[in-house]
C-alpha positions in Angstrom: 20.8 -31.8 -1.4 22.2 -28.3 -1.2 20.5 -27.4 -5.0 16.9 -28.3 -3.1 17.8 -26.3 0.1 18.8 -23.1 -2.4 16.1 -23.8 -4.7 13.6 -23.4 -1.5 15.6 -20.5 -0.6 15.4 -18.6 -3.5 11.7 -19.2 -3.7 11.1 -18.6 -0.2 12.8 -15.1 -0.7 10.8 -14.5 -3.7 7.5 -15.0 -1.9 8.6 -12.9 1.0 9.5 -10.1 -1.7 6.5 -9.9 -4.1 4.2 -9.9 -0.4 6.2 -6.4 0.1 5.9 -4.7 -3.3 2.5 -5.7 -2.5 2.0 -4.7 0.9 3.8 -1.5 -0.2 1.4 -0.7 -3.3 -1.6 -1.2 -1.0 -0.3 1.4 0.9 0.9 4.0 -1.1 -3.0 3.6 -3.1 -4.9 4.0 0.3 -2.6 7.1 1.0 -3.3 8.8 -2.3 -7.3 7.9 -1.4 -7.3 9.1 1.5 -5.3 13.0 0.2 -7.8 13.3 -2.2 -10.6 12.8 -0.2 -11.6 16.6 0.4 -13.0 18.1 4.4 -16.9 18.6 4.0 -18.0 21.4 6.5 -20.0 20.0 9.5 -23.0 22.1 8.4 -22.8 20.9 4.6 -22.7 24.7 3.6 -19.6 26.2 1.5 -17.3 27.5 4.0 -17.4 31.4 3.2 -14.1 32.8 2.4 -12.7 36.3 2.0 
């Protein structure tokens, strides 16, 4: 009996870790999006610079 309790275990710990590597990539791809993404000026014009 205590094989199929650590058997469940392990698996149960392996489910919770591969949903947080995933969780985590998720994450870290919307971040970069989101950096990249560049501010358009509220007129649409090129902001003048000196």
């Amino acid at each position: 009996m205590t094989k199929n309790i650590k058997g469940k275990a392990a698996l149960g710990a392996a489910a919770i870790g591969s949903a947080a590597i995933a969780a985590a990539l998720l994450y870290a791809s919307k971040r970069k999006e989101k950096k990249a993404e560049t501010p358009v000026p509220p007129s649409g014009e090129n902001p003048e610079t000196d």
